[in-house]
C-alpha positions as CSV (number, residue, x, y, z in Angstrom):
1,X,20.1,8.9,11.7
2,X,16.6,7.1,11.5
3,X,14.3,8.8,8.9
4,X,11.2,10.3,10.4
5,X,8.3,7.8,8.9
6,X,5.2,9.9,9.9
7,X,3.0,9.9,7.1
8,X,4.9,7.0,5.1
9,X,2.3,5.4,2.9
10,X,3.4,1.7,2.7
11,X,2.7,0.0,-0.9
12,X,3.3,-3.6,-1.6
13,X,5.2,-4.7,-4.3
14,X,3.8,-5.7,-7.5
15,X,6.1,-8.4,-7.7
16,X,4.9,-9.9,-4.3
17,X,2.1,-12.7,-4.1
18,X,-1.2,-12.5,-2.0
19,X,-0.2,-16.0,-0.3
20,X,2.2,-14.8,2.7
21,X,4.7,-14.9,0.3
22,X,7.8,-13.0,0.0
23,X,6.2,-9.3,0.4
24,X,8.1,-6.1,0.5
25,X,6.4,-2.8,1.4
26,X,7.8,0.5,0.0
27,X,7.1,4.3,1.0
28,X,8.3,6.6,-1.5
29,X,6.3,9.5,-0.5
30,X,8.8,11.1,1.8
31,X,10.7,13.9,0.8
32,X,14.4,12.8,0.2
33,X,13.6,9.4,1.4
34,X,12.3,5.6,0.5
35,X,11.8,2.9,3.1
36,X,11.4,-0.5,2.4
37,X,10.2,-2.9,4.8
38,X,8.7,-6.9,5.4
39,X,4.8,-6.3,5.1
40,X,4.9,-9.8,7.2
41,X,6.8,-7.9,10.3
42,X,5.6,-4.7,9.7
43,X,6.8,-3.3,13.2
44,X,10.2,-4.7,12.4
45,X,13.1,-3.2,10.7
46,X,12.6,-0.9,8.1
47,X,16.0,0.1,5.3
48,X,16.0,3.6,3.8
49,X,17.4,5.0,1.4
50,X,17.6,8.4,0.0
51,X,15.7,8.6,-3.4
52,X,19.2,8.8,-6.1
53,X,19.7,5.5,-4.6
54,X,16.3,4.1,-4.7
55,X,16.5,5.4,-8.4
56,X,20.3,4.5,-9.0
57,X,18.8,0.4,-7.5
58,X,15.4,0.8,-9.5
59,X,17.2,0.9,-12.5
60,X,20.1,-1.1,-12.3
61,X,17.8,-4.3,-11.6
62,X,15.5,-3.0,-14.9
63,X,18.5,-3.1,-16.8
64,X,19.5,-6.7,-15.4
65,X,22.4,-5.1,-13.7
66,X,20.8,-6.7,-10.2
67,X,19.2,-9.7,-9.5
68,X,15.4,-8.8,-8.5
């Protein structure tokens, strides 16, 4: 099932560089949902995830758990 993405406010991450560089975009204003997509193909694909596994991920690459 494809998430509805009306009214998704993209952010870029803080970890991406303002040279065309490896950007992601994140919306995590949805209710029970954060997307995640290239900002460079920003009509492209676009993974989602339901927010205990954005949380769940968040955390396990602050702890070192995941490679960032």
């Amino acid at each position: 099932m494809t998430p509805d993405l009306t009214g998704a406010v993209w952010r870029k991450s803080t970890r991406s560089d303002n040279n065309g560089g490896a950007c992601v975009e994140v919306a995590d204003n949805l209710p029970a949902v954060v997307a995640v997509r290239d900002s460079k193909d920003r009509q492209g694909p676009v993974l989602s995830f339901t927010t205990s596994q954005w949380t769940d991920f968040v955390q396990g690459v602050k702890a070192g758990m995941l490679d960032a």
